[in-house]
C-alpha positions as a printed NumPy array, in Angstrom:
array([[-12.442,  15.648, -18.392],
       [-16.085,  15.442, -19.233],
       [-15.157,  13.011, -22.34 ],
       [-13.172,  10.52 , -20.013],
       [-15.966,  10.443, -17.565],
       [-18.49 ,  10.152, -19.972],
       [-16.101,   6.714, -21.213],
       [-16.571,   5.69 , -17.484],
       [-20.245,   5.636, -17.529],
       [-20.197,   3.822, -20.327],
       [-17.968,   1.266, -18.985],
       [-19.885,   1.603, -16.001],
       [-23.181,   0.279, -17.787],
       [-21.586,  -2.538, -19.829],
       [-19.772,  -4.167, -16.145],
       [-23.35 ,  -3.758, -15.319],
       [-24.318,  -5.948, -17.931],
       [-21.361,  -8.466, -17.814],
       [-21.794,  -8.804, -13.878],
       [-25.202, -10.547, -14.665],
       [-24.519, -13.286, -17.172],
       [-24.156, -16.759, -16.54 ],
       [-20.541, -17.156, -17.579],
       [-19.932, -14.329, -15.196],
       [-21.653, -15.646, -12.099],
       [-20.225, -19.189, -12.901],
       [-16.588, -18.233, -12.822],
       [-16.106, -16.623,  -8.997],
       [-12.431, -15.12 , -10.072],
       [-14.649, -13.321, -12.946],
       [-17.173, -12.656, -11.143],
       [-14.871, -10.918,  -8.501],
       [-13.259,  -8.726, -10.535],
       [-16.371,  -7.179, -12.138],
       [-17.782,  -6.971,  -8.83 ],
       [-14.657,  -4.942,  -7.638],
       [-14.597,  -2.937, -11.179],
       [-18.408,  -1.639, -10.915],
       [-18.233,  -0.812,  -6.81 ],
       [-14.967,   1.521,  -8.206],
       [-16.671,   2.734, -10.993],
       [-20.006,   3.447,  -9.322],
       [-18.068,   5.961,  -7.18 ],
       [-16.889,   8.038,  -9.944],
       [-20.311,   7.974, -11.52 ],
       [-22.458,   8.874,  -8.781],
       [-19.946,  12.095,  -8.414],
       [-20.205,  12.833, -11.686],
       [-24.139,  12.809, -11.95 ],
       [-24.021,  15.073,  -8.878],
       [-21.485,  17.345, -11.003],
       [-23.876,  17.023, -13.962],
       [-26.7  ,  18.652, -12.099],
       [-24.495,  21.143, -10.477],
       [-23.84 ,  22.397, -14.198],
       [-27.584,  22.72 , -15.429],
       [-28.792,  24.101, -12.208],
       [-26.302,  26.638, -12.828],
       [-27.439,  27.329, -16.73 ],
       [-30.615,  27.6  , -15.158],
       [-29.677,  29.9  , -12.925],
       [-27.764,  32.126, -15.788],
       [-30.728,  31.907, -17.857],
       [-33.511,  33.718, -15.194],
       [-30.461,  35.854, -14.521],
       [-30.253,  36.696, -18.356],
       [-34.536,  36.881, -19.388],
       [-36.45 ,  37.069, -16.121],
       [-37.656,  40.53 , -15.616],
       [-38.848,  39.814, -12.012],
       [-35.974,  41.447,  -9.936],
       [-37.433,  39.479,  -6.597],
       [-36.386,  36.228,  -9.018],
       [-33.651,  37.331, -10.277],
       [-31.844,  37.78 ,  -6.872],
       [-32.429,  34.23 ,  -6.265],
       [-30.824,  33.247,  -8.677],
       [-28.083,  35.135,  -8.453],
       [-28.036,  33.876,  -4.627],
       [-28.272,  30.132,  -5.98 ],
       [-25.43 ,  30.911,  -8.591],
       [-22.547,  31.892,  -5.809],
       [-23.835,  28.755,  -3.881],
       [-23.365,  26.793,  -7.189],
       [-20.201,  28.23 ,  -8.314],
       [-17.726,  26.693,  -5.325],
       [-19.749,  23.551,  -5.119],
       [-18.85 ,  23.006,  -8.931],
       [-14.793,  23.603,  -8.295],
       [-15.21 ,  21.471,  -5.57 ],
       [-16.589,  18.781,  -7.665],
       [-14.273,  19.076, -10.807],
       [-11.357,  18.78 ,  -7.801],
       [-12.542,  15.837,  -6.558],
       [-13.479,  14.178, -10.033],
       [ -9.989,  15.05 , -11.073],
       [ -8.159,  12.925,  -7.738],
       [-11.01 ,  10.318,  -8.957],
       [ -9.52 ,  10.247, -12.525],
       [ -5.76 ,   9.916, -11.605],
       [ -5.173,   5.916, -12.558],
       [ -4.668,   3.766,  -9.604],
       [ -2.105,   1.311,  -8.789],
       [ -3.612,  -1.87 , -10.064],
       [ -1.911,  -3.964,  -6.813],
       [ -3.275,  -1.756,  -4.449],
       [ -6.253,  -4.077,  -3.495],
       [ -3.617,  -7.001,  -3.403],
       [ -2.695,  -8.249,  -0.453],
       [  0.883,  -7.289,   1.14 ],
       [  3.739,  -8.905,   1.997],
       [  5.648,  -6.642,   4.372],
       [  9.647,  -7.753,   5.057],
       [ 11.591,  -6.031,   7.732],
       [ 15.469,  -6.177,   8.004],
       [ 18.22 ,  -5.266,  10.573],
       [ 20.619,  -2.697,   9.192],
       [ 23.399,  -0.92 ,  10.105],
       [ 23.994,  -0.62 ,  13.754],
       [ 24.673,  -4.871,  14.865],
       [ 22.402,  -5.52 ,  17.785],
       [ 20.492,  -2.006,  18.017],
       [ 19.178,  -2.254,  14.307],
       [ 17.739,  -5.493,  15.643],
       [ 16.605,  -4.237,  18.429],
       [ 14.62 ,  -1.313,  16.082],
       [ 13.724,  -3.813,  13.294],
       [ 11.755,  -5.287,  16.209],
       [ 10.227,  -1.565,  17.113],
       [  9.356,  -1.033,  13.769],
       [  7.642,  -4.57 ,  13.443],
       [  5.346,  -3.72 ,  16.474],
       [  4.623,  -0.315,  15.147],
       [  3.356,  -1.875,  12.164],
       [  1.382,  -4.471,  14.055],
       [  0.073,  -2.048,  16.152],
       [ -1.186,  -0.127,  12.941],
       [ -2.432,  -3.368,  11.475],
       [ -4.309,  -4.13 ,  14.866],
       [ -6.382,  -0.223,  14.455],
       [ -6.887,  -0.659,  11.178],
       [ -8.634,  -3.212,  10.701],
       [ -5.769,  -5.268,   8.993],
       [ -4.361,  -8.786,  10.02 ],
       [ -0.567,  -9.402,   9.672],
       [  0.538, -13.387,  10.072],
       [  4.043, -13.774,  10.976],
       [  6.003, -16.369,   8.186],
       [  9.182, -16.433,   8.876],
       [ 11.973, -14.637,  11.018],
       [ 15.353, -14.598,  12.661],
       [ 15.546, -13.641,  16.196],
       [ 18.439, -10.504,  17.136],
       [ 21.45 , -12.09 ,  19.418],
       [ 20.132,  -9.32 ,  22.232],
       [ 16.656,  -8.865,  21.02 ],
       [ 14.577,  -7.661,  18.451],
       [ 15.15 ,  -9.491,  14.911],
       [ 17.588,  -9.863,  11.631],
       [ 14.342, -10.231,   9.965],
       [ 10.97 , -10.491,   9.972],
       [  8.81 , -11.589,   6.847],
       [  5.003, -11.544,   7.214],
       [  1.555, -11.144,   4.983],
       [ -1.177,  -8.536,   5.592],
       [ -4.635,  -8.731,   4.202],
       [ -7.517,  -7.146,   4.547],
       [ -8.791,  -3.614,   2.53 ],
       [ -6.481,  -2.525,  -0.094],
       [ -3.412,  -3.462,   2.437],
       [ -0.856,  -2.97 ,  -0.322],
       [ -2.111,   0.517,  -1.086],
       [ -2.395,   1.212,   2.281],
       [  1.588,   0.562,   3.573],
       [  3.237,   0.996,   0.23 ],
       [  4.562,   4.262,   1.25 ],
       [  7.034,   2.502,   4.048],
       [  9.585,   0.645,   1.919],
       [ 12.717,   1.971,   2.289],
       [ 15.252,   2.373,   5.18 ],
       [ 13.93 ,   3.845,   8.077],
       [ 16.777,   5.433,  10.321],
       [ 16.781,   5.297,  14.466],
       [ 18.861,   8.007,  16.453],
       [ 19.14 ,   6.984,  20.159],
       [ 21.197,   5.899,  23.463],
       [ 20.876,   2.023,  22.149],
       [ 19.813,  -0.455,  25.032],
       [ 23.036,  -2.268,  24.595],
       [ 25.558,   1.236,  24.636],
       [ 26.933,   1.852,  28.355],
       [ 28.475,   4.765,  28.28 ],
       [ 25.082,   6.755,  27.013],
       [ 26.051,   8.24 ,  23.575],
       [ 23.461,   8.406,  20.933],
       [ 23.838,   6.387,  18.205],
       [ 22.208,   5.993,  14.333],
       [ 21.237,   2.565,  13.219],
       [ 19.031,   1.943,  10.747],
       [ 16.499,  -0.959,   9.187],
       [ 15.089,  -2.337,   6.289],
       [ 11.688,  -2.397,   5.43 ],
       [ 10.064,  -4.08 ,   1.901],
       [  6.242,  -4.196,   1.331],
       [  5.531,  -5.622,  -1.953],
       [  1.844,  -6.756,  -3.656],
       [  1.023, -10.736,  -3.109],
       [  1.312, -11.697,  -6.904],
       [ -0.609, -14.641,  -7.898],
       [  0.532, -17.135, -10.442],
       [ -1.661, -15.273, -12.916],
       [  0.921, -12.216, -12.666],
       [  4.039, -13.927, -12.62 ],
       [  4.75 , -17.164, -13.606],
       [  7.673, -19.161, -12.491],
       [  8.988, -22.338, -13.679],
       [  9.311, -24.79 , -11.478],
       [ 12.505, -26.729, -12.723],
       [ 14.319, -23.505, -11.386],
       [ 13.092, -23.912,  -7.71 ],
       [ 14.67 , -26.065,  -5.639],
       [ 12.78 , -27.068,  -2.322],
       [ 14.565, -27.842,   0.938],
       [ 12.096, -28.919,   4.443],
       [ 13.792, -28.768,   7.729],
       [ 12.404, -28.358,  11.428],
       [ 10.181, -25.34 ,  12.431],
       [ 11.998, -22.852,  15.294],
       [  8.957, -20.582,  16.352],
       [  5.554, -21.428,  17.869],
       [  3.819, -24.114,  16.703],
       [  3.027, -26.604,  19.615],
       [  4.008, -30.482,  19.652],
       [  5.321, -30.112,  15.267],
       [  8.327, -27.907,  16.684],
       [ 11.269, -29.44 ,  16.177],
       [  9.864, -32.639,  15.09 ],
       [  8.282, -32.437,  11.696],
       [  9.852, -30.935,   8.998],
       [  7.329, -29.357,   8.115],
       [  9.024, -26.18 ,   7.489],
       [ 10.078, -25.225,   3.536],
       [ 12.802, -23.185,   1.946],
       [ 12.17 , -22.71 ,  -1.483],
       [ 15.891, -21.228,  -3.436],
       [ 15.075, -19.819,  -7.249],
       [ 18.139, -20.767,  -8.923],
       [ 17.968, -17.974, -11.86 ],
       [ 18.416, -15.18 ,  -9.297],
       [ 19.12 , -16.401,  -6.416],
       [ 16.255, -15.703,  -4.393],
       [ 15.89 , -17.715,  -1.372],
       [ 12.436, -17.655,   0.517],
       [ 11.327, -19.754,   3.99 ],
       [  7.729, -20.116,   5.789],
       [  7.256, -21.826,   8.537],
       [  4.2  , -20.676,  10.428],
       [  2.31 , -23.133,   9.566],
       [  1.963, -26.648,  10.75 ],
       [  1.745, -28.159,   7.425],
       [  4.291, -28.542,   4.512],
       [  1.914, -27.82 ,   1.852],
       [  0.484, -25.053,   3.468],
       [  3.991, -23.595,   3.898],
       [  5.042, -24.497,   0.554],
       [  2.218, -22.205,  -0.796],
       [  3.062, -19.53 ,   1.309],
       [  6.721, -19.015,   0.349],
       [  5.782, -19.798,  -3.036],
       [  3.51 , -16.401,  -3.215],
       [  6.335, -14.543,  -1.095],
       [  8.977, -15.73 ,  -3.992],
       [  6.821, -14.819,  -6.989],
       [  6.334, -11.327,  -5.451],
       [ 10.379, -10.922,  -4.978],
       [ 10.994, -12.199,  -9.017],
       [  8.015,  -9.227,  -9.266],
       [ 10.059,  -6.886,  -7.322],
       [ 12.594,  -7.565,  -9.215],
       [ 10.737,  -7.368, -13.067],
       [  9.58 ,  -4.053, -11.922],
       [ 13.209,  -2.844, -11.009],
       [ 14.291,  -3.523, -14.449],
       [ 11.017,  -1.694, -16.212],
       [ 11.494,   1.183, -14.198],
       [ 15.069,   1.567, -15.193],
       [ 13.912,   0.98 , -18.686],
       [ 11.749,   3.779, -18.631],
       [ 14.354,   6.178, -16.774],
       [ 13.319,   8.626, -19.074],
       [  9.808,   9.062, -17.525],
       [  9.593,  10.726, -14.082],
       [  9.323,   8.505, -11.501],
       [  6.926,   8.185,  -8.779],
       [  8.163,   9.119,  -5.568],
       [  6.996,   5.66 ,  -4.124],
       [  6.215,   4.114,  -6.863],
       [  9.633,   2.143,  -7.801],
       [  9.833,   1.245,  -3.926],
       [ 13.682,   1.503,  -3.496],
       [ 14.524,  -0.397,  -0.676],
       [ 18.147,   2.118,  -0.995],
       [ 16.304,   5.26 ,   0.105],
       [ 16.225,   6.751,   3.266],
       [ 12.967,   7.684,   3.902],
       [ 12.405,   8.203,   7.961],
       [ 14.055,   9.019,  10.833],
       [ 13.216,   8.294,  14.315],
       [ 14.754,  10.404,  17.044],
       [ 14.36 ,   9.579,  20.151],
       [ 16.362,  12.684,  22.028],
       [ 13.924,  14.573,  20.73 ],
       [ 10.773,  12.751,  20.139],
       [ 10.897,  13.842,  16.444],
       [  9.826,  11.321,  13.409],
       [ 10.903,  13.064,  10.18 ],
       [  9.693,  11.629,   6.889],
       [ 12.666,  13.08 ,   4.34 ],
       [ 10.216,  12.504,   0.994],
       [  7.81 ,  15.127,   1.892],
       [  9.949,  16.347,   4.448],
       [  7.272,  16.29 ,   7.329],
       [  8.022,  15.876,  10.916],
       [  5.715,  14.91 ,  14.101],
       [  6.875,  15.692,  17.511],
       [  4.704,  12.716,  18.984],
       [  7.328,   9.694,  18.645],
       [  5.721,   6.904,  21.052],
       [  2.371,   7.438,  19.779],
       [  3.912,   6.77 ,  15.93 ],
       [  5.708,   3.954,  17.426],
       [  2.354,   2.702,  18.951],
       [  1.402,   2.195,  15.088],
       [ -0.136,   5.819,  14.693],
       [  1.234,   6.629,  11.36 ],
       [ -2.142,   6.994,   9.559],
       [ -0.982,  10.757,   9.474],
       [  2.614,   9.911,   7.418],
       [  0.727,   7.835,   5.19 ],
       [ -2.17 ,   9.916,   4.193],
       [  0.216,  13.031,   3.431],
       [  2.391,  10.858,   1.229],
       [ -0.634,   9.132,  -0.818],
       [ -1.424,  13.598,  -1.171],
       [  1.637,  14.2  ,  -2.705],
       [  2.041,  11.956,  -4.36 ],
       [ -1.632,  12.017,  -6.239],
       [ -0.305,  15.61 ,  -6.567],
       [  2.956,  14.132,  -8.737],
       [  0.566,  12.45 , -10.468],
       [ -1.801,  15.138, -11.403],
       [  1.443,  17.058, -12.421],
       [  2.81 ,  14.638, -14.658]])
């Protein structure tokens, strides 16, 4: 452990150095990066120099306990020694979470996709539920999410739902919830007051820029057509709206929350290179089967990960196999709790491995 942090100080100097010349400074995407690189790095250093000192003061302490023949100073050090002692395991824990390697998208910004399942109308109905629990999050913590595109449920709710988040690390933050997410309930369109299960789709992948994946543009074909949500006077009378179809696979992507065509164009563009991402990642995870896989990491959309139960105002997270009896506050977006105990074990998987 001491070797690889002593390779992040070192790294930690030379981003120092890089940050500060010209080329650096000139180039904002560079300059970014290193920027982001030494405010992560400084953290691990500036625990380690605290863990340094923890060790001499203790070799201090061993050595009065070992020559000093007062006994008066001797006791103090032996005092300052069992104060030392779990302050050092504490450190070398948290320099060890420090050290497990980070998802490299988790800074990106997220693109977070919600579908209607199985259950007709009522998975709507909860695709909609889940989308408000999600803005409500978004709203506490500090994230924004912008609506680009959706399909409205025949008795409420929606078939789906695509939007962006940004803000701090929002990818690393809510890329525990992809999966299917299960609802058991009395469904607002059942009469005769049996509970039902229905269940929705959720997909939060990293924004990939055209850096990360690149796409050629003789495979896209572009189709405009008439905006159907807000958007003022342009509704309905612009075509401003853009479908973008990626002919290779199939992919078909629309935005339309924006008044402008180029704007929107943009937009689904990003949302299309992070599918063909989605997918690229798919194929190198089955690729390296072999390996054991992350418990979020692969992001299979298959997977039932939560259920919702309304009878008995239980949410049950089947990965770590946690349960809250608190249901409306979780569906008022309080699901900070779900997502810090998954980002535990699974750092935990990692440590493991």
């Amino acid at each position: 452990m001491i070797e690889k942090l002593e390779e992040i100080k070192h790294r930690f100097e030379e981003v120092g150095q890089l940050i500060v010349q010209p080329d650096a400074m000139a180039d904002m995407k560079k300059y970014s990066q290193l920027s982001k690189e030494y405010k992560d790095l400084e953290k691990v250093v500036g625990k380690y120099e605290e863990y340094k000192e923890v060790l001499s003061n203790i070799d201090n302490a061993k050595e009065v306990i070992k020559t000093e023949k007062d006994e008066e100073f001797r006791d103090m050090a032996k005092m300052e020694l069992d104060e030392l002692q779990p302050k050092k395991e504490d450190l070398e824990e948290e320099l060890k979470q420090m050290l497990i390697p980070k998802d490299p998208n988790d800074h990106k910004e997220a693109i977070l996709e919600i579908r209607a399942g199985t259950g007709g109308d009522e998975a709507a109905i909860f695709a909609g539920d889940l989308f408000r629990m999600y803005q409500r999050f978004c709203e506490k913590n500090g994230l924004k999410l912008n609506v680009l595109d959706l399909t409205e449920g025949t008795s409420g709710g929606y078939k789906e739902i695509v939007s962006t988040v940004t803000g701090d690390e929002p990818y690393g933050t809510l890329k525990f919830e992809s999966g299917v997410h299960r609802v058991q309930r009395v469904p607002q369109t059942e009469t005769q007051g049996r509970v039902h299960t229905s269940a929705a789709t959720v997909a939060v992948l990293p924004e990939m820029d055209e850096v990360d994946v690149e796409i050629d543009m003789n495979d896209v074909r572009k189709d405009t057509f008439c905006s159907s949500g807000p958007g003022g006077q342009s509704v309905n009378t612009t075509y401003s709206a853009v479908r973008l179809t990626h002919e290779p696979t199939g992919l078909v992507v629309s935005c339309q929350d924006q008044k402008s065509q180029i704007k929107n164009f943009e937009k689904a563009l990003k949302v299309l290179r992070s599918r063909i991402y989605e997918i690229e990642l798919a194929k190198h995870n089955a690729e390296v089967g072999a390996q054991r896989k992350s418990m979020v990491g692969s992001g299979d959309r298959s997977d039932k990960i939560r259920t919702y139960n309304y009878p008995q105002s239980r949410v049950t997270d089947h990965r770590i196999n946690y349960s809250q009896h608190n249901l409306p506050d979780v569906m008022d977006g309080e699901i900070g709790e779900f997502i810090e105990k998954l980002r535990i074990a699974e750092n935990a998987q990692k440590m493991e491995d």
